[in-house]
ZATOR-639217 format. One record per residue (C-alpha): x, y, z; residue in three letters. Coordinates in pm, whole numbers, padded with zeros to 5 digits, always signed. Last residue first. Layout:
BEGIN
XYZALA;...
This chain:
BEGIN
+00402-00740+02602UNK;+00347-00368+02414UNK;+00713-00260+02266UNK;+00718+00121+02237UNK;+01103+00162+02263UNK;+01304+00349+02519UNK;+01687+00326+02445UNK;+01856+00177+02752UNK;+02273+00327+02785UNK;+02118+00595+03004UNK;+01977+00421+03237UNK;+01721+00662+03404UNK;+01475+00448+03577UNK;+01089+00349+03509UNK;+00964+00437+03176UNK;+00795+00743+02992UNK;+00471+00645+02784UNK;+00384+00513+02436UNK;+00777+00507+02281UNK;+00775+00637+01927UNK;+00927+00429+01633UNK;+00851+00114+01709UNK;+01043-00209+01627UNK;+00900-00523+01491UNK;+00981-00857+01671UNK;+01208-01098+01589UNK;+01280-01202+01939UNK;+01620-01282+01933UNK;+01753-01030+01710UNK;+01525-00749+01720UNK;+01369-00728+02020UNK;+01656-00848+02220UNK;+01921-00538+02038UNK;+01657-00333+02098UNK;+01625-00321+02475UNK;+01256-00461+02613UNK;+01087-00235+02825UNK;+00741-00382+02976UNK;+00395-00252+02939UNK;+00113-00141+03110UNK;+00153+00228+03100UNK;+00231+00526+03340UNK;+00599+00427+03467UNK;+00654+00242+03189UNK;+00828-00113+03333UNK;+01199-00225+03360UNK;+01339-00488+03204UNK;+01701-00547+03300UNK;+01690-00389+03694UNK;+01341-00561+03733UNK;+01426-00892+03681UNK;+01295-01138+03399UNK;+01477-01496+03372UNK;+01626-01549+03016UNK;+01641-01823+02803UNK;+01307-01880+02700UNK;+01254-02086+02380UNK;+00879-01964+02239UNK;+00596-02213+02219UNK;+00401-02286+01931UNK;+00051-02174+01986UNK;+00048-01871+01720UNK;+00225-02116+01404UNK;-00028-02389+01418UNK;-00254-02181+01251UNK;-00616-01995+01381UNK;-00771-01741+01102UNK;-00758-01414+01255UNK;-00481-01301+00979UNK;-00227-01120+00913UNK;+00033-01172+00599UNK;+00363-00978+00595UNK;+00555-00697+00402UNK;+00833-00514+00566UNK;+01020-00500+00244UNK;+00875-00450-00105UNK;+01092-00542-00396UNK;+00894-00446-00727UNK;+00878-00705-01054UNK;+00923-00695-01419UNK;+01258-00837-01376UNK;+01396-00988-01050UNK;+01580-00781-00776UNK;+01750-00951-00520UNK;+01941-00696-00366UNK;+01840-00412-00113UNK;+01823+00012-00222UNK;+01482-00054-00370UNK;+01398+00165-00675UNK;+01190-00047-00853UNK;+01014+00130-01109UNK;+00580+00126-01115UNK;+00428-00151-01388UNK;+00392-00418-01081UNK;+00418-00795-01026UNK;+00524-00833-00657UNK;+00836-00928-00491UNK;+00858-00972-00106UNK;+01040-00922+00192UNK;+01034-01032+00545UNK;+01315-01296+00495UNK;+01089-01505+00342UNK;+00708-01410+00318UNK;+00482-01471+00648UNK;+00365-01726+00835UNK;+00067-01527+00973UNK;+00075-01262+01173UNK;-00192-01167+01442UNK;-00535-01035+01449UNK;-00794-01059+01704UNK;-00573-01150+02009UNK;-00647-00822+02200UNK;-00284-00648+02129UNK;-00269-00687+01807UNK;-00638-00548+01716UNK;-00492-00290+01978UNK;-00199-00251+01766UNK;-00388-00146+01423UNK;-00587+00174+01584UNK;-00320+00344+01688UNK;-00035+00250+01386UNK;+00249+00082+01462UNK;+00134-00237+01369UNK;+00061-00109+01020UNK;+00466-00082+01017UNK;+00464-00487+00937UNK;+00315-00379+00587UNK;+00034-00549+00408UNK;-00120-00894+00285UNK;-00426-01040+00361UNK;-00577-01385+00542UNK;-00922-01307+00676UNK;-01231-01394+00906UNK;-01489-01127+00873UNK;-01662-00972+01207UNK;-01861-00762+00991UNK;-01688-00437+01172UNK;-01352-00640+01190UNK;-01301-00670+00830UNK;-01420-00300+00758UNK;-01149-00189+00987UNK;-00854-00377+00793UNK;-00995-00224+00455UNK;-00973+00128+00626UNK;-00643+00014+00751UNK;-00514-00101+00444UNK;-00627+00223+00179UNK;-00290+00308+00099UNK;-00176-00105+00063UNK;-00449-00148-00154UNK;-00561-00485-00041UNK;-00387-00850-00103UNK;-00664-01098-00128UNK;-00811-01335+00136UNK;-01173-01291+00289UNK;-01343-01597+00447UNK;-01714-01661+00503UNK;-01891-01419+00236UNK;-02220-01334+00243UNK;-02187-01004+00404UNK;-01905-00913+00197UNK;-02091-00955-00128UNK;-02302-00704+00033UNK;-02039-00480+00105UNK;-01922-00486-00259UNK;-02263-00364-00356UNK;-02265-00092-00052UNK;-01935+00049-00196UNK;-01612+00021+00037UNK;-01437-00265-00167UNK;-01457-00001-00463UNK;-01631-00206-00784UNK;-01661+00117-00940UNK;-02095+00126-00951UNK;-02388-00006-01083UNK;-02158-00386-01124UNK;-02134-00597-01394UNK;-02190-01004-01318UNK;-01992-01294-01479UNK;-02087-01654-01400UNK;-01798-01861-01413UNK;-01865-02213-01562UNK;-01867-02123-01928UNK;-01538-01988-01925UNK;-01406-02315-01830UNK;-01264-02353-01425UNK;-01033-02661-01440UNK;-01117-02979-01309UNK;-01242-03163-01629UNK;-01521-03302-01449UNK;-01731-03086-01662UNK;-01912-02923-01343UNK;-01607-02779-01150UNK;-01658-02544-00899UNK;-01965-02301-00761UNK;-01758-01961-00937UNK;-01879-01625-00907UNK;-01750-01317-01072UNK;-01769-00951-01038UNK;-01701-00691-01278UNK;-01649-00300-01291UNK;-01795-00081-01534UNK;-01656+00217-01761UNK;-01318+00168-01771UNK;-01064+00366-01615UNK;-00848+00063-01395UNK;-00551+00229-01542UNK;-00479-00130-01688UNK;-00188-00322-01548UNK;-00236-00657-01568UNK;-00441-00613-01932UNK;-00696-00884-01935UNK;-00933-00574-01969UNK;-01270-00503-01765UNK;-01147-00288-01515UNK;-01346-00065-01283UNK;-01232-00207-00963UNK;-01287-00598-00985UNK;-01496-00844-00735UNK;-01394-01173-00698UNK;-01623-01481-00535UNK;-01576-01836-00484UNK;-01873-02078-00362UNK;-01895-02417-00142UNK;-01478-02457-00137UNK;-01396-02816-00019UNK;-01058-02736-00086UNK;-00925-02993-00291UNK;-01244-02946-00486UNK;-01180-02562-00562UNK;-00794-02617-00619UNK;-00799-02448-00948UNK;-01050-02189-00861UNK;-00886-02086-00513UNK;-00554-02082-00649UNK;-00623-01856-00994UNK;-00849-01650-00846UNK;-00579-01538-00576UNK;-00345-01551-00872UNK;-00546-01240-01017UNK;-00553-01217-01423UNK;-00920-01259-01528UNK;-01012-01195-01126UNK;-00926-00879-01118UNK;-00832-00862-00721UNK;-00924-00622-00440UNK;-01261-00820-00312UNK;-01113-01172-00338UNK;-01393-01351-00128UNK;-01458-01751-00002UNK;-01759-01932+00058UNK;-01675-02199+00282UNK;-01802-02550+00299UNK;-01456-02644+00369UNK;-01198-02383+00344UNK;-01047-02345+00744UNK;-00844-02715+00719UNK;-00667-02557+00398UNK;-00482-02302+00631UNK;-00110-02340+00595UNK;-00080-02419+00216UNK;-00247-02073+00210UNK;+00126-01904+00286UNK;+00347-02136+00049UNK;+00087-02094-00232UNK;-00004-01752-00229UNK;+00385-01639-00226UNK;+00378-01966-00515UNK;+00112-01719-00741UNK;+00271-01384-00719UNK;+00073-01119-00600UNK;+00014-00831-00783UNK;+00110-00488-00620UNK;-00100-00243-00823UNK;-00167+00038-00509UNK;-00062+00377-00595UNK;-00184+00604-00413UNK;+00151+00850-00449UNK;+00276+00852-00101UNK;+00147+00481-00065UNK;+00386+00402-00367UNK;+00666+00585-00261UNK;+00632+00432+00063UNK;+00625+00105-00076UNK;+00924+00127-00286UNK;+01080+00290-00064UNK;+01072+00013+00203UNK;+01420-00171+00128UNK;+01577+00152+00338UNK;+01370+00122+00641UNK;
């Protein structure tokens, strides 16, 4: 995908300081304010001194019913955006709401606690801020997403997080997919978005802004349920064999791309899983799981 170099670049080089602007985080939580109450919520990839994720939940703590907010920081104590995350302690931070009346999170209402270690989402102190959190939602190193991804679903963590529609791809992604334990949420527009970032933007596609990177292919999952997942599709088609045909040694149907893409919106696969049934020539085998 030609508007994805900027993120493969960036996952080439493990480089992961993709900051969220704060109406993408808007328009996409706006969706799920039912799930908040009484719920302790976790930013475990975000400075919370500059990260927009702190800034939403701790500005609309009340409005949300929040019980507890926490953020966790990798090795960076400066208000710099885009420090080289190199200094000696990492920082975590708890806010219980407003207790001025003044709705707005004061200094003196955050607690502020240093970590042993880096602050790295896969430490055993981060883990155990994990434990007691309810809901997860941040934007994770996009290098390090399925590891993240498969830390969610081993404490059984609900979750709304950003990362790349070609993690669906990926073997041990599609089955979370595929069993109803993750799917997409609403998503950014037009399947793109533009993130705060020091690194060069060398997208080939338009709408560039400045001081920002163009990343395409970017979506939010979730396990969180939203009205989105039980609206129904429009059906236009009646299935026959001759059209659709099915793998010949896997449990799925063949759908041609030109359907997947246009009317179905759908992401394509590179690699098919299994051979298919017949020998049209003019039908391109694609790895789509129904």
């Amino acid at each position: 995908m030609a508007g994805n170099i900027n993120l493969h670049a960036a996952n080439k080089a493990k480089k992961d300081e993709f900051y969220t602007q704060l109406v993408d985080i808007e328009n996409e939580l706006r969706h799920y304010k039912v799930h908040f109450k009484g719920k302790t919520v976790l930013c475990n990839c975000d400075d919370p001194r500059v990260s927009n994720f702190f800034h939403y939940f701790s500005y609309n703590f009340e409005q949300l019913g929040l019980k507890k907010l926490i953020t966790t920081c990798y090795k960076n104590q400066n208000r710099d955006l885009f420090s080289q995350n190199d200094s000696e302690r990492a920082i975590w931070l708890e806010y219980f709401g407003d207790r001025n009346g003044n709705r707005v999170p004061d200094p003196e209402e955050i607690g502020i606690h240093y970590f042993k270690g880096d602050g790295d989402f896969r430490s055993q102190e981060c883990i155990e801020l994990l434990k007691e959190a309810d809901i997860v939602v941040t934007n994770p190193p996009f290098s390090l997403f399925r590891e993240y991804v498969a830390q969610l679903m081993e404490f059984e963590k609900k979750f709304v997080i950003i990362g790349n529609q070609n993690a669906v791809t990926n073997k041990d992604f599609f089955p979370l997919i595929r069993d109803n334990k993750i799917w997409l949420g609403y998503d950014f527009k037009g399947g793109a978005g533009h993130f705060y970032s020091k690194y060069e933007d060398v997208a080939t596609a338009g709408d560039h802004r400045e001081g920002m990177i163009r990343v395409s292919g970017v979506n939010w999952f979730t396990n969180l349920e939203i009205q989105k997942r039980h609206e129904d599709l429009i059906l236009f088609k009646t299935y026959n064999a001759d059209d659709y045909p099915k793998y010949d040694n896997y449990d799925a149907m063949y759908l041609p791309v030109r359907q997947r893409r246009l009317r179905f919106q759908l992401p394509l696969f590179p690699q098919p899983p299994a051979r298919r049934a017949g020998t049209n020539p003019q039908l391109r085998a694609a790895n789509l799981h129904l």
